[in-house]
Biotite code that builds the C-alpha atoms (Angstrom):
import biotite.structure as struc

atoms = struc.array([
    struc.Atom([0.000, 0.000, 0.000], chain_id="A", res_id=1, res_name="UNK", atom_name="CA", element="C"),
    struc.Atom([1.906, 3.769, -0.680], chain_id="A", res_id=2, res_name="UNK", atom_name="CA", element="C"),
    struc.Atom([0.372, 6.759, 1.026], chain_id="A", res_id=3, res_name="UNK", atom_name="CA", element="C"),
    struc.Atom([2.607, 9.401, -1.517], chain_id="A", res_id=4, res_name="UNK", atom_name="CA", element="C"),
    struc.Atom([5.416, 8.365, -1.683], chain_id="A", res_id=5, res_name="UNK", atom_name="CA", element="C"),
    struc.Atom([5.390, 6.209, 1.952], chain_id="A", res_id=6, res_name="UNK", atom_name="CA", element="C"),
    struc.Atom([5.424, 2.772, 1.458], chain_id="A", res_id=7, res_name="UNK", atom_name="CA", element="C"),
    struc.Atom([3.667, 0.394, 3.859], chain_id="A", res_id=8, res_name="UNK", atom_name="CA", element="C"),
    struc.Atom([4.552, -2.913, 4.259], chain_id="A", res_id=9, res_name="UNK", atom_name="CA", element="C"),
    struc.Atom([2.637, -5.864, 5.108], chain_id="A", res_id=10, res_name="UNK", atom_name="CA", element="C"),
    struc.Atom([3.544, -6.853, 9.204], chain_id="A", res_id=11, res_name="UNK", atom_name="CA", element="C"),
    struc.Atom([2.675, -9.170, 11.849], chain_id="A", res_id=12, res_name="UNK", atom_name="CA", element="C"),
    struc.Atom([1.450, -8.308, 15.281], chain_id="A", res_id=13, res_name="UNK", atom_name="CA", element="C"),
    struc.Atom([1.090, -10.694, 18.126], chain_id="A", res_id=14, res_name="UNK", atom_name="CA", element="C"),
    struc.Atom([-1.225, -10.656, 20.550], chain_id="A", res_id=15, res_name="UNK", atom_name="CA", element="C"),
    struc.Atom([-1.269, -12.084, 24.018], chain_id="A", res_id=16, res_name="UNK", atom_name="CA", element="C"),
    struc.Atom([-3.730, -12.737, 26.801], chain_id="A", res_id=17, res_name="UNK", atom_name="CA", element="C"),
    struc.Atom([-1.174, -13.386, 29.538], chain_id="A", res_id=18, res_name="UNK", atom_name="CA", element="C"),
    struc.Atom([-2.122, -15.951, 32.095], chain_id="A", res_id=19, res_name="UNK", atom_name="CA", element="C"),
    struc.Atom([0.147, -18.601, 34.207], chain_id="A", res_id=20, res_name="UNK", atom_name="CA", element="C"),
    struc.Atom([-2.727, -21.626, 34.039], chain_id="A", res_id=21, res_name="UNK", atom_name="CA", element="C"),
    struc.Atom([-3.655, -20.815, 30.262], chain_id="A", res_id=22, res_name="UNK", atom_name="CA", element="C"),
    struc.Atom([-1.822, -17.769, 28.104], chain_id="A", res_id=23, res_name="UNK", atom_name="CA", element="C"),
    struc.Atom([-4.170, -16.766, 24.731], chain_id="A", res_id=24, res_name="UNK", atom_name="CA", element="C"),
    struc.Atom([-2.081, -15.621, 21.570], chain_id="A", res_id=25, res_name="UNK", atom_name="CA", element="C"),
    struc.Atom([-2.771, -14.691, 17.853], chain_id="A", res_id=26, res_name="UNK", atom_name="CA", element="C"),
    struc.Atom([-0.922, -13.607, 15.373], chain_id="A", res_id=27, res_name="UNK", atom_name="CA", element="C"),
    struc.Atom([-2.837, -11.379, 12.892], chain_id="A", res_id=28, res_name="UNK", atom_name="CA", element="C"),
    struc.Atom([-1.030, -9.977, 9.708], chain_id="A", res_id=29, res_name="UNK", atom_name="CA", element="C"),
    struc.Atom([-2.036, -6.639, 8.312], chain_id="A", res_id=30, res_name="UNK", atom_name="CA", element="C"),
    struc.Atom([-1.986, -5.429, 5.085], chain_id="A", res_id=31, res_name="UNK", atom_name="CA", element="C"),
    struc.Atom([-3.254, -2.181, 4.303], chain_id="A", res_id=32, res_name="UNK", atom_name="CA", element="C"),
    struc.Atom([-6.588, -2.208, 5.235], chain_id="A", res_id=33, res_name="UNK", atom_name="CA", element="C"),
    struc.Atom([-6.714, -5.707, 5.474], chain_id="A", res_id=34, res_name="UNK", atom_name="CA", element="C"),
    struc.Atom([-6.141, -8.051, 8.376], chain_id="A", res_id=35, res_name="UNK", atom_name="CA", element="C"),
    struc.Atom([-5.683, -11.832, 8.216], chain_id="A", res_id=36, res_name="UNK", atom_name="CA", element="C"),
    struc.Atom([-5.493, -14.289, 11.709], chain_id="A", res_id=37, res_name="UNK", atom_name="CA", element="C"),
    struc.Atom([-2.292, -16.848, 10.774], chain_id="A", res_id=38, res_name="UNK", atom_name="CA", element="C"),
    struc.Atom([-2.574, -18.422, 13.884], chain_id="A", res_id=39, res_name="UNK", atom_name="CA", element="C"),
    struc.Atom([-4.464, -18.584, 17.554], chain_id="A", res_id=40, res_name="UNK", atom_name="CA", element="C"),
    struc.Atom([-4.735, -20.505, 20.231], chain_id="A", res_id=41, res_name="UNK", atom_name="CA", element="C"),
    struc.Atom([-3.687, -21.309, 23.731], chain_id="A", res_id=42, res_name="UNK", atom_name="CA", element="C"),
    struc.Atom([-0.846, -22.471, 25.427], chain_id="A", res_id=43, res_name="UNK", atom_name="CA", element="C"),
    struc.Atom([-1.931, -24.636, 28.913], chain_id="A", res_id=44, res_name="UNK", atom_name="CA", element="C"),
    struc.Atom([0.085, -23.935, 31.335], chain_id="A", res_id=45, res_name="UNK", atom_name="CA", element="C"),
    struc.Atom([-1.803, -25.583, 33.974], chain_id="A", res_id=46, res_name="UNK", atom_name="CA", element="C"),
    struc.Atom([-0.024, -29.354, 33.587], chain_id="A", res_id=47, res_name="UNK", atom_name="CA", element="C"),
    struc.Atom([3.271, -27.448, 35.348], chain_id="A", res_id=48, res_name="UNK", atom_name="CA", element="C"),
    struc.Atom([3.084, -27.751, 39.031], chain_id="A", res_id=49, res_name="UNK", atom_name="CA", element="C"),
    struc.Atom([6.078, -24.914, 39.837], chain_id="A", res_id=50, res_name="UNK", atom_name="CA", element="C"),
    struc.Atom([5.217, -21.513, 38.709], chain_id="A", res_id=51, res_name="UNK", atom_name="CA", element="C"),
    struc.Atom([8.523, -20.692, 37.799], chain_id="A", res_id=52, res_name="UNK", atom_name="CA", element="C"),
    struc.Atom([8.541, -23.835, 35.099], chain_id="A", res_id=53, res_name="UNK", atom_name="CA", element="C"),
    struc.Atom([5.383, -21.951, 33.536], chain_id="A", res_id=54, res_name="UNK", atom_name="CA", element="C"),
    struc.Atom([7.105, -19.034, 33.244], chain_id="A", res_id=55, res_name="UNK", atom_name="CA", element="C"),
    struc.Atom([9.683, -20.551, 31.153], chain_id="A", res_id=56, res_name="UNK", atom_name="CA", element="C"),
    struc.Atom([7.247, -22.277, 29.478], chain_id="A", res_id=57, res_name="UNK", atom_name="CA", element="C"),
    struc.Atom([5.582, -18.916, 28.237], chain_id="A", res_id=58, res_name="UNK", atom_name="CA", element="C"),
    struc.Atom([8.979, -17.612, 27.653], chain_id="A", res_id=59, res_name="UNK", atom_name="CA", element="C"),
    struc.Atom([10.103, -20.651, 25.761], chain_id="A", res_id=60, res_name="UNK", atom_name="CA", element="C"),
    struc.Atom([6.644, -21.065, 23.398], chain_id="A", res_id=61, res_name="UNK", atom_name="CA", element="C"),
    struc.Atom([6.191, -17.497, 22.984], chain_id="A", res_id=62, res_name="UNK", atom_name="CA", element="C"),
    struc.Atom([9.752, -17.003, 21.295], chain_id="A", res_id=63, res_name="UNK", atom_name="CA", element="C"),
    struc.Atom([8.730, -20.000, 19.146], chain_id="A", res_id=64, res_name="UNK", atom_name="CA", element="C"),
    struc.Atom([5.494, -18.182, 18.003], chain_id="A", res_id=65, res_name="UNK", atom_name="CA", element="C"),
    struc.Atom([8.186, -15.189, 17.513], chain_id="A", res_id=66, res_name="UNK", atom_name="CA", element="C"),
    struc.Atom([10.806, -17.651, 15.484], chain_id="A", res_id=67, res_name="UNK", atom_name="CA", element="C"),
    struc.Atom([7.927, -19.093, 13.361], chain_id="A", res_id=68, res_name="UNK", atom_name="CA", element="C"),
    struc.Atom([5.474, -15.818, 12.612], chain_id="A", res_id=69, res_name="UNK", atom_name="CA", element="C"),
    struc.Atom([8.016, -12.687, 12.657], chain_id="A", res_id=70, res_name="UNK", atom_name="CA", element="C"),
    struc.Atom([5.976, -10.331, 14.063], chain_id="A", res_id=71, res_name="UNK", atom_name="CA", element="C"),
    struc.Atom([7.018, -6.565, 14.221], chain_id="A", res_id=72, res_name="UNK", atom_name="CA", element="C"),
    struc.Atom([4.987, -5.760, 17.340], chain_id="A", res_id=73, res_name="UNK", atom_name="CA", element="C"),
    struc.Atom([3.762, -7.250, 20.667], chain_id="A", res_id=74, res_name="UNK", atom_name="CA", element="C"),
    struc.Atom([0.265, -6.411, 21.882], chain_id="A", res_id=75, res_name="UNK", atom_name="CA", element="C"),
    struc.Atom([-0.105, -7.397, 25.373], chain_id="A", res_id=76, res_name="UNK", atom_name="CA", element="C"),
    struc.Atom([-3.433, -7.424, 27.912], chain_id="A", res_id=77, res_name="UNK", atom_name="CA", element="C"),
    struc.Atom([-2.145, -5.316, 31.150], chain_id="A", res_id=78, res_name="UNK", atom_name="CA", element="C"),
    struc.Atom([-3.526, -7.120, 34.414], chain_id="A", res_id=79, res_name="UNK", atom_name="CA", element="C"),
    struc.Atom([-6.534, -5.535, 35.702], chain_id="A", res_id=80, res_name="UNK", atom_name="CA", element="C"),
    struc.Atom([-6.688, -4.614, 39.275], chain_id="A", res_id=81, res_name="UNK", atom_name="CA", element="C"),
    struc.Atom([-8.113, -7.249, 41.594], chain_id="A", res_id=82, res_name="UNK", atom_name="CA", element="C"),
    struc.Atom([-8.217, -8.101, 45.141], chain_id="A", res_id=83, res_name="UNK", atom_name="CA", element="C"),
    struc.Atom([-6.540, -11.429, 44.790], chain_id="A", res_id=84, res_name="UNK", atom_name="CA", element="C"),
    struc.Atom([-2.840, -10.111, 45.630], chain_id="A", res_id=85, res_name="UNK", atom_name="CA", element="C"),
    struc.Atom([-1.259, -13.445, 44.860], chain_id="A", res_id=86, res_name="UNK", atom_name="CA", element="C"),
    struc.Atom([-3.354, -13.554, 41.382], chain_id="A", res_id=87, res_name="UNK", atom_name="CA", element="C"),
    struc.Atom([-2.241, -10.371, 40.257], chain_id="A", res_id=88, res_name="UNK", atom_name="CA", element="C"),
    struc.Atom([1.674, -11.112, 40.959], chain_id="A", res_id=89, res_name="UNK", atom_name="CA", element="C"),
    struc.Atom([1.537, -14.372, 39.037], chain_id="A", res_id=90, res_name="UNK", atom_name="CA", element="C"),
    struc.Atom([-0.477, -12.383, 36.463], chain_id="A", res_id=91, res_name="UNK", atom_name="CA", element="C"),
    struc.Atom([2.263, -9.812, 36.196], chain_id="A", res_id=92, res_name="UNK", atom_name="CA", element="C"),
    struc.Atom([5.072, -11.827, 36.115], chain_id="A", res_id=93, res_name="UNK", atom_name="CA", element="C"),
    struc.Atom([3.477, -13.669, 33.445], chain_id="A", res_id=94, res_name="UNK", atom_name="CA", element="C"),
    struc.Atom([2.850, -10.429, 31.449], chain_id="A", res_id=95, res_name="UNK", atom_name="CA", element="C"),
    struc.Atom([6.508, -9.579, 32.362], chain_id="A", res_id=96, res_name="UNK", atom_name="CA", element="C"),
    struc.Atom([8.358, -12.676, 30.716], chain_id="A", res_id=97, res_name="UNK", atom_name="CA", element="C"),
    struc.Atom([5.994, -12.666, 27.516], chain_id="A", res_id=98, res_name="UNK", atom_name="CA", element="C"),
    struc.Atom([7.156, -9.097, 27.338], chain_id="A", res_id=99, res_name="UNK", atom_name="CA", element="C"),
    struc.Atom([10.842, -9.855, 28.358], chain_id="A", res_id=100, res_name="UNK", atom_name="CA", element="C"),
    struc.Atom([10.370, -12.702, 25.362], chain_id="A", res_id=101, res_name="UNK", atom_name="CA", element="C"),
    struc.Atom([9.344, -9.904, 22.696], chain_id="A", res_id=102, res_name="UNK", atom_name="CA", element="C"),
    struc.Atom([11.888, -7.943, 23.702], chain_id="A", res_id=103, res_name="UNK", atom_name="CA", element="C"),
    struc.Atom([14.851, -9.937, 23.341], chain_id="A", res_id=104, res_name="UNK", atom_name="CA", element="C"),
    struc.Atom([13.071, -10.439, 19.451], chain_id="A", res_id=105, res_name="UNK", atom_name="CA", element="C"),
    struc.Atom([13.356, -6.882, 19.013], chain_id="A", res_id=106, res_name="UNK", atom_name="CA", element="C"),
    struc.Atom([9.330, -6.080, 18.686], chain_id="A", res_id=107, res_name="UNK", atom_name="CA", element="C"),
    struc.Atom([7.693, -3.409, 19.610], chain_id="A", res_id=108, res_name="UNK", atom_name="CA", element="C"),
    struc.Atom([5.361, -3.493, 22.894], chain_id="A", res_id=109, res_name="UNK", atom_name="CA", element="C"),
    struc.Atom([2.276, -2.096, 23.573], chain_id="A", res_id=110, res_name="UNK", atom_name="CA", element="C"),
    struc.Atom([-0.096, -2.822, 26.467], chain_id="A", res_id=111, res_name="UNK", atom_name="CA", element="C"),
    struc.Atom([-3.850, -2.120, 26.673], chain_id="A", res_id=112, res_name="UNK", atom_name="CA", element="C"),
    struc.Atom([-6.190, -2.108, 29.382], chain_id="A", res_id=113, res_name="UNK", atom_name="CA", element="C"),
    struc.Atom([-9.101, -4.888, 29.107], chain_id="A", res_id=114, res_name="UNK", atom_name="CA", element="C"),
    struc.Atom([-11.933, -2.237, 28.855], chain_id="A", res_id=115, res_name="UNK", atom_name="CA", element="C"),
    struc.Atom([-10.030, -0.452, 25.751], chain_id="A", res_id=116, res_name="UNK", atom_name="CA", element="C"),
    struc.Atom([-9.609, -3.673, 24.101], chain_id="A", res_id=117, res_name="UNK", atom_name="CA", element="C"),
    struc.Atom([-13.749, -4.011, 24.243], chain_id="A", res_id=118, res_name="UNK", atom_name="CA", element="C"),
    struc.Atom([-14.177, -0.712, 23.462], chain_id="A", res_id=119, res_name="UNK", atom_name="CA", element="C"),
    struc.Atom([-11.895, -1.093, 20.508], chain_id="A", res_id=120, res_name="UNK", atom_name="CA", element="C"),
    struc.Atom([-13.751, -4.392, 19.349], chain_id="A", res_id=121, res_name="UNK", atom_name="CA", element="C"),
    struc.Atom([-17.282, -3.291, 20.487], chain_id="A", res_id=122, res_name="UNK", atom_name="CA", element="C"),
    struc.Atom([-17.531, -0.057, 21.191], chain_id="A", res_id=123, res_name="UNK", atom_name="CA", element="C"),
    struc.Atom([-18.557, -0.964, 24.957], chain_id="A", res_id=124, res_name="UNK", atom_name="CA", element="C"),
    struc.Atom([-15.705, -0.948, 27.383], chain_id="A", res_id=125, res_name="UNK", atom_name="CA", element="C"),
    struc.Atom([-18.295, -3.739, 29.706], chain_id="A", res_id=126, res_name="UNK", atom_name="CA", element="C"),
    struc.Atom([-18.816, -5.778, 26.563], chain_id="A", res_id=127, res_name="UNK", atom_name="CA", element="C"),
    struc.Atom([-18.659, -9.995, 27.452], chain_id="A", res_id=128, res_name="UNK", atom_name="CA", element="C"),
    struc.Atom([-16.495, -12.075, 26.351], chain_id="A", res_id=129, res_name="UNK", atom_name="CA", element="C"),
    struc.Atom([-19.244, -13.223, 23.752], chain_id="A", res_id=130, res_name="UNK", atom_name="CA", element="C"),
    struc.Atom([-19.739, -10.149, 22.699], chain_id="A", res_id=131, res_name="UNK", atom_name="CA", element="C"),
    struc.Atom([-15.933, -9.721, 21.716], chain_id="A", res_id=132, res_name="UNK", atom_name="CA", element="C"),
    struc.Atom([-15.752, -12.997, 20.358], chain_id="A", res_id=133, res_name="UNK", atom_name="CA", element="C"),
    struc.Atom([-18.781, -12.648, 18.191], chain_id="A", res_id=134, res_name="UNK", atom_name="CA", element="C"),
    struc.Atom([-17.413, -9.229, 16.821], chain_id="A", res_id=135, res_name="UNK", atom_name="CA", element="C"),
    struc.Atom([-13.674, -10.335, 15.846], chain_id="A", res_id=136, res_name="UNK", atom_name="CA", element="C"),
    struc.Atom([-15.993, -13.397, 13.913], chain_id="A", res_id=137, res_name="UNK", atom_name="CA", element="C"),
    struc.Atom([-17.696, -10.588, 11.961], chain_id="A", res_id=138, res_name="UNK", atom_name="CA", element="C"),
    struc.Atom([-14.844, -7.958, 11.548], chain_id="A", res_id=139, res_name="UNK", atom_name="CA", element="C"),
    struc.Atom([-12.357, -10.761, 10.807], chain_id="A", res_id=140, res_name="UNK", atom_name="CA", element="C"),
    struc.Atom([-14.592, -12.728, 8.444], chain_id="A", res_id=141, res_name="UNK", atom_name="CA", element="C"),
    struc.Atom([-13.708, -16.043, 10.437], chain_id="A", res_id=142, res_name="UNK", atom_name="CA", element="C"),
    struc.Atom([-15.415, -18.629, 12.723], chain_id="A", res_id=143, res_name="UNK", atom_name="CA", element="C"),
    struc.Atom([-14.065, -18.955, 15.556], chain_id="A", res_id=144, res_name="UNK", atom_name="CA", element="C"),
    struc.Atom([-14.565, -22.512, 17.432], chain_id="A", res_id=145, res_name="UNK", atom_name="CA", element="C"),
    struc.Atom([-11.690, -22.516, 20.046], chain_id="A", res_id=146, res_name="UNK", atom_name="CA", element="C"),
    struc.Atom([-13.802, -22.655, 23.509], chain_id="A", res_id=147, res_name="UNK", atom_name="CA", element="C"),
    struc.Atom([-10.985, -20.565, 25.456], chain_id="A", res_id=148, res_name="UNK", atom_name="CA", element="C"),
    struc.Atom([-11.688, -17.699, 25.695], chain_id="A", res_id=149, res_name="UNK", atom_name="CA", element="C"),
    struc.Atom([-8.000, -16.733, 26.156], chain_id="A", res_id=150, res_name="UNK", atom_name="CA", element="C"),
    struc.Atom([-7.493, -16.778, 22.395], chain_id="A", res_id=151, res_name="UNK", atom_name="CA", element="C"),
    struc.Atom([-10.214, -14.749, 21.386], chain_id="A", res_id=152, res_name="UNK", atom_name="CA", element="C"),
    struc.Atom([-8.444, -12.266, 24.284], chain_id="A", res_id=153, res_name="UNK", atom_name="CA", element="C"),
    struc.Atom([-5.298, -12.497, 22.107], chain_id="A", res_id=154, res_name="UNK", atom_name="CA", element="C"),
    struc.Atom([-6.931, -11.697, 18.997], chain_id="A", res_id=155, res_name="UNK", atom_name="CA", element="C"),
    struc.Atom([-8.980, -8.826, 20.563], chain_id="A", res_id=156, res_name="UNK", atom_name="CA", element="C"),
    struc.Atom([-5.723, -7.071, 21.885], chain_id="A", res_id=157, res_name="UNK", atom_name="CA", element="C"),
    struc.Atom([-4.093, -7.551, 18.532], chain_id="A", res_id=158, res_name="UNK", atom_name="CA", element="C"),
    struc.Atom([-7.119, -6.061, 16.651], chain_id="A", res_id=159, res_name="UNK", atom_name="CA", element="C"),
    struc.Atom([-7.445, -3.563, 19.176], chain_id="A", res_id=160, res_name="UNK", atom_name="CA", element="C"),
    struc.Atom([-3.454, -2.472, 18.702], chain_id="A", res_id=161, res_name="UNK", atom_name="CA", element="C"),
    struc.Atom([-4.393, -2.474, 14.804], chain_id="A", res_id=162, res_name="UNK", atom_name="CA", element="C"),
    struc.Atom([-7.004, -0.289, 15.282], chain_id="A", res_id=163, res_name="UNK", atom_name="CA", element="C"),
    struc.Atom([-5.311, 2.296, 17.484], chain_id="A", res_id=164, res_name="UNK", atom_name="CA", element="C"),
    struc.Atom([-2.012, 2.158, 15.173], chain_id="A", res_id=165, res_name="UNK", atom_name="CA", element="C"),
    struc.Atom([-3.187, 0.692, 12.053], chain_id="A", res_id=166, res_name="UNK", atom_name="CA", element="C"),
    struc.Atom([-5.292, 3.663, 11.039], chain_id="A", res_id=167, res_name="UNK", atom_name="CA", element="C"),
    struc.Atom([-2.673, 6.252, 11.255], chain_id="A", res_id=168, res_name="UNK", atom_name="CA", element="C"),
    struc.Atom([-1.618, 4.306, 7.656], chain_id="A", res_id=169, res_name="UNK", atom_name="CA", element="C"),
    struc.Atom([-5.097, 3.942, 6.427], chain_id="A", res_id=170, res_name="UNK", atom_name="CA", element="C"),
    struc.Atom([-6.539, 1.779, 8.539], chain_id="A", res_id=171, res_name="UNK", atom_name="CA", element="C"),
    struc.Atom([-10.433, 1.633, 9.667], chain_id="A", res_id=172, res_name="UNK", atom_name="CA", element="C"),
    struc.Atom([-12.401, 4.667, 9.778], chain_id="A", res_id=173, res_name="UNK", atom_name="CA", element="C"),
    struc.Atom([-13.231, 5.406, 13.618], chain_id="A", res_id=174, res_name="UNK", atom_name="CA", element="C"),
    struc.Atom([-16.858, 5.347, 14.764], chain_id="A", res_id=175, res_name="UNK", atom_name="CA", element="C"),
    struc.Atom([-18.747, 7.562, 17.369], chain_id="A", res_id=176, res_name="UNK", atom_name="CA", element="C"),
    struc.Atom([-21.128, 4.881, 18.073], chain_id="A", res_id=177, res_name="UNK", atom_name="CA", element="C"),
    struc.Atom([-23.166, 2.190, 16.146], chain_id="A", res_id=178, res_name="UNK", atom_name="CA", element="C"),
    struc.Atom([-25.471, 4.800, 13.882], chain_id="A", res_id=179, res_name="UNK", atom_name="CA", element="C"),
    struc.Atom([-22.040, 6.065, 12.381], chain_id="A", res_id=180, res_name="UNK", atom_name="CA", element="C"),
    struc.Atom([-20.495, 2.200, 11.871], chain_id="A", res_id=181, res_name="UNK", atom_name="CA", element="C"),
    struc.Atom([-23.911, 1.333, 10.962], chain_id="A", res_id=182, res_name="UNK", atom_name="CA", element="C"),
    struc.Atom([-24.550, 4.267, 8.292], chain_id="A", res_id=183, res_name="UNK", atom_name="CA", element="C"),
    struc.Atom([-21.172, 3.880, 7.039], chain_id="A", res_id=184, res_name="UNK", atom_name="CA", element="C"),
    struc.Atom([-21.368, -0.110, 7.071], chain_id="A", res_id=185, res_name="UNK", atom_name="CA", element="C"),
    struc.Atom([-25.096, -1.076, 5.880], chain_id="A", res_id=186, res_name="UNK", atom_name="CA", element="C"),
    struc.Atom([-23.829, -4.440, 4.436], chain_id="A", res_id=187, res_name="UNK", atom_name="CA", element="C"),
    struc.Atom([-22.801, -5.540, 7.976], chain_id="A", res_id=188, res_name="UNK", atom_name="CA", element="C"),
    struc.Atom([-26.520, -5.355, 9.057], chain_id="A", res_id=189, res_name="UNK", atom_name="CA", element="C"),
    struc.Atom([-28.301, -8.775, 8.834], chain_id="A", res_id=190, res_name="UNK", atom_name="CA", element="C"),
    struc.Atom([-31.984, -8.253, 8.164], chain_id="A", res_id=191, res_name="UNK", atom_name="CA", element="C"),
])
């Protein structure tokens, strides 16, 4: 795609839904204005009794993701806030060595917050998981049959880093709500 005389090349971005019992990725390719899913699934975690074995694990499986897709850029879900202390350390230690993993590949890293992942996706930061899931199946023109929800995650925060950087070189229009998508968009509607 050339915007002037800019050139944009076709890249990669992973996502990841960080989580020590079961991590979501995806790696979505864009081109232009168009994105394709090359891979996404789940890596369990949960068969590893000592937490610092799933660490490696994620560390390990992510830079084979890395190895395999190329990806230019990491986007990451940052851990929400919860009461669980010991939930959110393991959380952010796992969020820390999939980063640490990226970065020794030399991508780029961007986090997002779980509500501006829906938002992106949705348009409603309180949107459920469904709700995301059903949208990436209609943006994405895919059907998505994994039953973790951890993947759809992934591919959420790498849609959601597409649309926040992706339309600086032509990417989707932005919406104010559903009337604009809708008025803009009138063969998404089913009737």
């Amino acid at each position: 795609m050339s915007i002037g005389k800019l050139k944009v090349d076709a890249y990669k971005i992973l996502g990841v839904d960080p989580g020590t019992n079961i991590l979501g990725y995806a790696v979505l390719e864009v081109d232009g204005t168009k994105l394709k899913v090359l891979n996404f699934g789940v890596f369990h975690l949960d068969k590893y009794e000592d937490h610092h074995e799933k660490l490696k694990e994620i560390f390990l499986q992510l830079q084979e993701i890395i190895e395999s897709y190329l990806p230019k850029q990491l986007a990451i879900e940052a851990p929400f806030y919860g009461k669980n202390v010991q939930s959110m350390l393991k959380l952010g230690r796992a969020q820390g060595v999939a980063m640490a993993a990226a970065m020794t590949m030399g991508l780029e890293i961007q986090e997002y917050a779980p509500k501006k992942i829906k938002q992106s996706i949705t348009g409603n930061g309180n949107a459920s998981k469904e709700q995301v899931a059903a949208m990436l199946e209609s943006i994405l023109k895919i059907k998505i049959t994994s039953k973790h929800f951890d993947a759809t995650d992934a591919l959420g925060v790498a849609v959601c880093h597409y649309n926040q950087t992706g339309s600086i070189l032509g990417g989707q229009k932005k919406h104010s709500g559903w009337a604009s998508f809708i008025n803009d968009n009138p063969d998404k509607v089913k009737k």
